[in-house]
KETOR-617853 format. One record per atom (N, C-alpha, C, O, CB): residue in one letter; x, y negated, z negated. Coordinates in steps of 0.1 Angstrom, whole numbers, plus 5000, padded with zeros to 4 digits. Glycine has a CB too. Layout:
<rs>
aXYZ...
</rs>
This chain:
<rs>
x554782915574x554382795568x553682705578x553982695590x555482715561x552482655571x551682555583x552382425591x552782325585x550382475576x552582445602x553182285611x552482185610x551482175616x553182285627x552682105602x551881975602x551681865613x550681805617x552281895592x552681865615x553181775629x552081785639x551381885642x554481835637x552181645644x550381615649x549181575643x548381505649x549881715653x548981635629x547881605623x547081505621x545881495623x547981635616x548081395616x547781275612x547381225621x546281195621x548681195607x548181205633x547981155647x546881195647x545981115644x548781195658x546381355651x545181355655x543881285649x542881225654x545081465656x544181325639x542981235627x542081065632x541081005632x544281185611x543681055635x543980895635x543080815649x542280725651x545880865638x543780925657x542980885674x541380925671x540480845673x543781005691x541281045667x539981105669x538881005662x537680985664x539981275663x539880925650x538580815642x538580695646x537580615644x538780765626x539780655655x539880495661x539280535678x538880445686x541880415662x539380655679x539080675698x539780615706x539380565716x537880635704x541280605700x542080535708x543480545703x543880515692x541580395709x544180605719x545580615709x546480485706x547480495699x546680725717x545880345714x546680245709x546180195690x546880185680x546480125722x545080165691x544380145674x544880275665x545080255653x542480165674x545080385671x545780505660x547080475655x547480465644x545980655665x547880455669x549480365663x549280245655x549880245644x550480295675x548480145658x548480045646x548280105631x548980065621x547079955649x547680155632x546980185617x548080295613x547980315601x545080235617x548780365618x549780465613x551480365613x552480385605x549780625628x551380275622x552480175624x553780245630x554980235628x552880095610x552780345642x553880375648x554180385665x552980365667x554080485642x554680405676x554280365687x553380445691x553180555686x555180355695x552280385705x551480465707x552180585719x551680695721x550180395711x553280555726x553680705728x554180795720x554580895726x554580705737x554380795709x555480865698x553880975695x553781095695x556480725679x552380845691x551280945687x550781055703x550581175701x549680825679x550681015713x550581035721x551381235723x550881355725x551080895728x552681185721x553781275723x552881375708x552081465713x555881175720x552981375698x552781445685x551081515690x550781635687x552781305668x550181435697x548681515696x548981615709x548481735710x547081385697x549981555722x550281645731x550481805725x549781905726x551581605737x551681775719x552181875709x551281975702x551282095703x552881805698x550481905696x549581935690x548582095695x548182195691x549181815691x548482025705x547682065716x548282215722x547882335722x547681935729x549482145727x550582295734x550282395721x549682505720x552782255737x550982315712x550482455702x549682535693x549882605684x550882475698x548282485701x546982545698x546582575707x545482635706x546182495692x547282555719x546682575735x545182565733x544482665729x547182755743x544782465734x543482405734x543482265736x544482215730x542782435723x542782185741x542482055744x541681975737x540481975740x542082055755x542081915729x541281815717x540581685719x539581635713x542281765707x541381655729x540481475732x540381525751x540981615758x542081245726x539481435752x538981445770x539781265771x539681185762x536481465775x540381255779x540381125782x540881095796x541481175805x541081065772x540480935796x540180885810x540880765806x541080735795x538480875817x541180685821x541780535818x541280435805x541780355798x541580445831x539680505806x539080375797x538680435780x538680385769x537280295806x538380555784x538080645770x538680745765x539180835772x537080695770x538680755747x539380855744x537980955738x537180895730x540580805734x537881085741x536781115732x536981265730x537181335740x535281075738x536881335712x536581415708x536381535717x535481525725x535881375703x536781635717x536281765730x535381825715x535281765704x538181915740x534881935717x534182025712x535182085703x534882085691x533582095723x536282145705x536782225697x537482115691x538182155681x537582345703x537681985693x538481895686x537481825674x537781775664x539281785697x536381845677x535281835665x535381895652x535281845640x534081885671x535582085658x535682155646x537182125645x537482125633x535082315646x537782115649x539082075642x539281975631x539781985620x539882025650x538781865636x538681785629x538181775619x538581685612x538581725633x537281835615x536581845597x536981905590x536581915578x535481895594x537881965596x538782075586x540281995582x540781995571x539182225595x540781935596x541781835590x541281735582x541981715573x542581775600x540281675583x539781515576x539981595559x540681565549x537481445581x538981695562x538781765545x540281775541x540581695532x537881945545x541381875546x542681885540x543181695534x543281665522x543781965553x543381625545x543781545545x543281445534x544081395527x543981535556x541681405533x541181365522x541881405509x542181325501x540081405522x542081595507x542681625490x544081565493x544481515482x542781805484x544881565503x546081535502x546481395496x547381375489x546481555514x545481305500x545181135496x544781145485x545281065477x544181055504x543781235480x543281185468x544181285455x543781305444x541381205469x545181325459x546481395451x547181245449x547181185438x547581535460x547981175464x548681095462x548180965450x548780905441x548781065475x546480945457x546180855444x545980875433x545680765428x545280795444x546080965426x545681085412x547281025409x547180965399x545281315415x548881035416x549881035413x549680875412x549380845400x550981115422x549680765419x549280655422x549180565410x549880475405x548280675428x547580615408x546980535400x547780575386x548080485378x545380575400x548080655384x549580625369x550580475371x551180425361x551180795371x550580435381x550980305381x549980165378x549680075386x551480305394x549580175362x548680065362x548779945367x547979855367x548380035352x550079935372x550079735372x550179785389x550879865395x551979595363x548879655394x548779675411x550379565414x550879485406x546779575419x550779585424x551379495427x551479495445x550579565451x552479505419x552579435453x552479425470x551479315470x551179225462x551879585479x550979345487x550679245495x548979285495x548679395498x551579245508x547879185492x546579225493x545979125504x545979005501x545879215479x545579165518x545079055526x543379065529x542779155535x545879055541x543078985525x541378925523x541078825530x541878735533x541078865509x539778835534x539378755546x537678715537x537278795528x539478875565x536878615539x535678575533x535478485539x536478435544x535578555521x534178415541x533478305547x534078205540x534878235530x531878305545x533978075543x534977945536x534077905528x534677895517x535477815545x532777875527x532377775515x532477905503x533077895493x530677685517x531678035506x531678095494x532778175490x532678255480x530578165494x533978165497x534978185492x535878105490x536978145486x535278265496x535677935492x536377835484x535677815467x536377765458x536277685494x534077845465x533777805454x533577945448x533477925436x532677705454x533478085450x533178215443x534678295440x535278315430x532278315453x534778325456x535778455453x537578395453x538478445447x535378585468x537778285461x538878255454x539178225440x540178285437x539278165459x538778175433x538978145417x539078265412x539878295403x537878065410x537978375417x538278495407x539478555413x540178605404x537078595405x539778575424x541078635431x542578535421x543678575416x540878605453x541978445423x543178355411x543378405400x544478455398x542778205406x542378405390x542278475382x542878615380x543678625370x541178465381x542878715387x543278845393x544978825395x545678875387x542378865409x545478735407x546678725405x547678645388x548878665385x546778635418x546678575380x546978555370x547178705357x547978695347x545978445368x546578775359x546678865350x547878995361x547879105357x544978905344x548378975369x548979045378x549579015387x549479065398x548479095382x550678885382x551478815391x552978905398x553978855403x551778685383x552679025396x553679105404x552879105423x553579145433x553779305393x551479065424x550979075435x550978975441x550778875435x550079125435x551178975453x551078885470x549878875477x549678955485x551778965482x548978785475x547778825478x547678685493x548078575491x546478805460x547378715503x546878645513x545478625513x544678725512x547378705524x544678455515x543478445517x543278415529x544078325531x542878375509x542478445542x542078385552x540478355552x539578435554x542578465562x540278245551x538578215550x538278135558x538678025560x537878155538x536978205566x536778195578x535378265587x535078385590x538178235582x534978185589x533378205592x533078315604x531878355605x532878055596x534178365614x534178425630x534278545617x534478525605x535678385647x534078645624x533878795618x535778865626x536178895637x531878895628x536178855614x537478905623x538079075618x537879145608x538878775620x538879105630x539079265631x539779275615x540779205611x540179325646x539079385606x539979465598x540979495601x542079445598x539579565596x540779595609x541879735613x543579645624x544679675624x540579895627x542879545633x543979525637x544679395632x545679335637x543879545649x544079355623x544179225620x544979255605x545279165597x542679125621x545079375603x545579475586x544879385576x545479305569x547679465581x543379415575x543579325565x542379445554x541379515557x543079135569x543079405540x542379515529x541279545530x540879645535x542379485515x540479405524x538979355522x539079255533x539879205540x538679285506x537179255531x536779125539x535579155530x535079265525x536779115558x535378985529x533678975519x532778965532x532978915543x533378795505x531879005529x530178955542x529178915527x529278945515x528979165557x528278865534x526878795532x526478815539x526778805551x526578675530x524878865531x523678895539x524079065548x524979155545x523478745550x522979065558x523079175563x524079215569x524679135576x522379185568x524479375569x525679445579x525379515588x524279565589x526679535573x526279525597x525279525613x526979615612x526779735616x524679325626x528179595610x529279735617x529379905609x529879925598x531079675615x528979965615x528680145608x529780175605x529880225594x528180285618x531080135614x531980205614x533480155601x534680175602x532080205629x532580075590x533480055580x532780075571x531580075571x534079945578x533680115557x532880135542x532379975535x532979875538x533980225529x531579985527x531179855519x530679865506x530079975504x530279775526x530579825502x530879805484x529479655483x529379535487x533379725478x528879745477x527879615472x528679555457x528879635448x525879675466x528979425458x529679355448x528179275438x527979295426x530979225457x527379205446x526879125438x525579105448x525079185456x527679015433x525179005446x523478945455x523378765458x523978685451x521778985442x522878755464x522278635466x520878575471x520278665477x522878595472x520278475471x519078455471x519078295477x519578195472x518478485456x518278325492x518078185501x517178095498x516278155491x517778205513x516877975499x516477925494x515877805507x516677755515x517277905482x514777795506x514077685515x513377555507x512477555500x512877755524x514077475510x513777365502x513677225510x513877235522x514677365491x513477085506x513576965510x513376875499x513376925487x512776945521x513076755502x513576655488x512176605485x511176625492x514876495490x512276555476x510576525472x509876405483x508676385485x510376455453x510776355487x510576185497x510176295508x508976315510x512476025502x510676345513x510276475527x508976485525x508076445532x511076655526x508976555514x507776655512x506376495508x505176515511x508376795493x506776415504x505276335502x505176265515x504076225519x505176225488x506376245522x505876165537x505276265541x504076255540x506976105549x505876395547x505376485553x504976605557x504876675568x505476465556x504676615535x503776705535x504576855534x505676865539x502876695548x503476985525x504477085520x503877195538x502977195547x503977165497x504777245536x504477395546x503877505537x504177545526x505977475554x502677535547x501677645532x502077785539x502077895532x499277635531x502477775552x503077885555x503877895565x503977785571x502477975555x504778035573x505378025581x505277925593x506077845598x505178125583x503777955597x503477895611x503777725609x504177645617x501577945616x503577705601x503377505598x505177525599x505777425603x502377405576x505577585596x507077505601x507477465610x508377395608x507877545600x506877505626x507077435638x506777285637x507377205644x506377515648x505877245629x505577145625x506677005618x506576885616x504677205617x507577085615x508276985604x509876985612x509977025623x508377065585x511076915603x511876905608x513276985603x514276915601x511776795608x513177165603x514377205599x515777205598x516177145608x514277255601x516477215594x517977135599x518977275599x519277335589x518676985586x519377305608x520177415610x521177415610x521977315612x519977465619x521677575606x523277575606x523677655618x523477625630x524077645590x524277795612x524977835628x524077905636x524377925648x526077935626x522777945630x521378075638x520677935638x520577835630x520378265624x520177965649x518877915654x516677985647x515577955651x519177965671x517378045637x516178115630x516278145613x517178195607x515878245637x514778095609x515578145593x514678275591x513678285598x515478015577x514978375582x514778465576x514178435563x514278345555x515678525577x512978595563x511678575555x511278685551x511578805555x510478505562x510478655542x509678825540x507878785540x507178705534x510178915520x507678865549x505578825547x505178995551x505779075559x504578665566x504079005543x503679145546x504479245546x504579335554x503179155556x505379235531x506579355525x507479365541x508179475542x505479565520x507479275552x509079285559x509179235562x508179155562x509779345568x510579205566x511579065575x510979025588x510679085598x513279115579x510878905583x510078855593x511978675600x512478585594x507678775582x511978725610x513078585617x511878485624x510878515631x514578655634x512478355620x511278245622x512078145634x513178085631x510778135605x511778145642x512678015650x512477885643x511477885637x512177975666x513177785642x512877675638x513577595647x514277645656x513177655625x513477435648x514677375650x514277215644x513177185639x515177405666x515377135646x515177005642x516776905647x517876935652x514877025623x516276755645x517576665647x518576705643x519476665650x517576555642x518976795633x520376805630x520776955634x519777015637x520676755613x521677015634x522777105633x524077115628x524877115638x522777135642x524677135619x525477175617x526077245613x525177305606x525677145617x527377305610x528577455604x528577455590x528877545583x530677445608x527877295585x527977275570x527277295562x526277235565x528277195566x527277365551x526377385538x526377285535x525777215543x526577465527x526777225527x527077065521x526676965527x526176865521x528477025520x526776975541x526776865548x525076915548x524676845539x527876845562x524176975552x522877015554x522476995543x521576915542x522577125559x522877055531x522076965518x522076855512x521476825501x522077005509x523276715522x523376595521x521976565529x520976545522x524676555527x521876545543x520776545549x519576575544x518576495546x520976605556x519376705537x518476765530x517676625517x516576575517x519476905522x518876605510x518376525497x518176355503x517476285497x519776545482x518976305517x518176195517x516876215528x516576145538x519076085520x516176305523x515276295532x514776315548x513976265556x515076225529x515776395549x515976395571x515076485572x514376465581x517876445581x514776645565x514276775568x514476855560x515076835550x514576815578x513876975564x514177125555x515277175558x515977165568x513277245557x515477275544x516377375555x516477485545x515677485535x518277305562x517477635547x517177725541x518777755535x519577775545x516377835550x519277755526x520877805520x519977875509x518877885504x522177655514x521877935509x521778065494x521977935480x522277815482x523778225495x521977985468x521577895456x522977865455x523077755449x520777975441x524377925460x525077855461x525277695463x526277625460x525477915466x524477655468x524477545479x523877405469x524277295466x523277585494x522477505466x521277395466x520877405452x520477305447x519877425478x520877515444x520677565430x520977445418x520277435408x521677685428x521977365419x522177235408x520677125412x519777085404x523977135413x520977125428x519976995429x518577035432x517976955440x520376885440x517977135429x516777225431x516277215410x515177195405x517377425440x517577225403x517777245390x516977025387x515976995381x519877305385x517776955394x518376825389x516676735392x516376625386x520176765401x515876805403x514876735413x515176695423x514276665430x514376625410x516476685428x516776615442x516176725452x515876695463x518576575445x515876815449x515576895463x514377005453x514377035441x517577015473x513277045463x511977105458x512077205463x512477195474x510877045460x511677375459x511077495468x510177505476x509077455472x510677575463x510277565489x509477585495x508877745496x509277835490x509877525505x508077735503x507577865508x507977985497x508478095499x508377885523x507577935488x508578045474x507978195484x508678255492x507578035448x506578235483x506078345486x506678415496x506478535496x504778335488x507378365507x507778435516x509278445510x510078515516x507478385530x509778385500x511278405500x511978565502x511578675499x511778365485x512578525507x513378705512x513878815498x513678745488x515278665523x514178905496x514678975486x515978915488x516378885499x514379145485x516878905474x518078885471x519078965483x518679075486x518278945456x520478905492x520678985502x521779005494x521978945483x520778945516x522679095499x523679165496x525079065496x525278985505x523679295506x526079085486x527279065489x528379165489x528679215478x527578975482x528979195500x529879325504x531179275502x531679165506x529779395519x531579375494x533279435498x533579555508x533479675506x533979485484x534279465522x534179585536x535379615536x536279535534x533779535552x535879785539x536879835543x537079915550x536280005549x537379845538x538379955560x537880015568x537380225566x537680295556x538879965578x536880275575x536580405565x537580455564x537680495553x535680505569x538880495573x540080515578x540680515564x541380625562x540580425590x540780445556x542080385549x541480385532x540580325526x542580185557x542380505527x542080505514x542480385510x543280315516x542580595507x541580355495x542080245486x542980305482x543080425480x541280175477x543980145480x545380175473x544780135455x543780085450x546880055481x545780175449x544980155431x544679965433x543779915428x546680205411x545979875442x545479735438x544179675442x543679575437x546279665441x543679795459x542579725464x541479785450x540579715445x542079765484x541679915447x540279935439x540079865424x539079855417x539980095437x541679805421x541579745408x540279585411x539379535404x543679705402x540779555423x540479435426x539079425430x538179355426x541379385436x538979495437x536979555437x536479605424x535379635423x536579715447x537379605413x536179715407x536279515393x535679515382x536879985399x536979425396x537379305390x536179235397x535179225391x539079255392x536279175414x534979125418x533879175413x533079105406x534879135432x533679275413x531979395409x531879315400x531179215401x531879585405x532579335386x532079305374x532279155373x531779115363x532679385364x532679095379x532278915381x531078895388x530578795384x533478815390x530478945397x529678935404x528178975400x527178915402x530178975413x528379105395x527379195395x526279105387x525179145384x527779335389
</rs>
């Protein structure tokens, strides 16, 4: 019969490249994984990871090993969730992480909602603008906006959004509309956390420096500014969409507006969904979509 012992471990290091991040995510010590991939090793008499004080990395024969364990180990997970998912009601602990304004006015309420039809579940929110670790920080989901820049997690397009450059009509008759990119050095943008806004001219993304008197972390607070007349600035329709609707605030630059950007559900690749993270993704999607 096949020795399993080691496997997991190995899996674990060979996808985190590190035997301390492999114990996190297995929750077990990193000498115990250490001791199991040794093992491992003695009894394949072959050498799987090369490593040095600072790096852990894949050998050659630990490559083809490893696609053969990932593959076993994938059917083995996706048996457990086949047994799993017969448990319709999600319940445990779900920890979610999302930006603060659009997850004080989007995705908390529907996650409320979610715990209302399924109050056997524990759901933690942390919302919060720094980009913080998945994997060591244990957390299920994390929402992003706009573009993704990390390879090394999965993501779930949930829904879209659409930025918006605007100012108030008093702005715009003192001083005047921008007919295009370049006239914006001209005027008085008001920034939040980037020092550039984003565009589309000539079918690609085009990043614009701007700057102006104000800066600040706030949506709200920038489309206060915005509507008495201080400057431009650029938010998603979250923001500005009522008073764009109402007259207090006017479009700009429609022609260059960017294509709708993405709203993700990120997780890590490592870590099958359990039935409550996919009940709960597949509940956002269809609120969102």
């Amino acid at each position: 019969m096949f020795n399993w012992e080691g496997v997991s471990e190995f899996v674990a290091v060979a996808e985190a490249e590190s035997f301390t991040k492999a114990a996190k995510q297995l929750g077990i010590s990193t000498a115990q994984v250490s001791r199991q991939v040794s093992a491992l090793e003695t009894r394949m008499a072959t050498k799987l990871f090369h490593r040095t004080t600072r790096k852990v990395s894949v050998s050659e024969v630990g490559r083809i090993y490893y696609q053969h364990c990932r593959q076993v180990l994938n059917g083995l997970e996706e048996a457990e969730r086949a047994i799993t998912n017969l448990q319709s009601t999600p319940r445990g602990l779900l920890k979610i992480t999302a930006p603060v304004t659009y997850g004080e006015k989007t995705l908390a309420p529907l996650v409320n909602d979610f715990i209302a039809k399924y109050p056997e579940l524990e759901v933690k929110i942390n919302l919060t603008n720094q980009n913080v670790d998945l994997i060591d920080d244990g957390y299920d989901l994390a929402i992003r906006l706009g573009q993704l820049k990390d390879s090394s997690i999965m993501a779930k397009r949930l829904g879209s959004r659409t930025q918006y450059v605007c100012a108030s009509p008093d702005y715009v008759s003192t001083f005047g509309i921008p007919h295009s990119l370049s006239e914006l050095e001209q005027h008085n943008c008001l920034l939040g956390t980037l020092d550039y806004w984003r565009f589309q001219e000539n079918g690609k993304t085009r990043n614009v420096r701007v700057k102006g008197n104000l800066i600040c972390n706030s949506g709200y607070a920038l489309v206060d500014a915005a509507i008495k007349g201080i400057g431009i600035i650029q938010l998603p329709e979250y923001y500005v969409l009522p008073f764009l609707e109402d007259g207090q605030l006017v479009p700009l630059l429609e022609q260059n507006r960017q294509p709708k950007e993405g709203i993700w559900a990120l997780y890590p690749h490592n870590r099958h969904l359990s039935p409550k993270v996919r009940m709960l993704l597949d509940y956002l999607s269809e609120a969102l979509s």
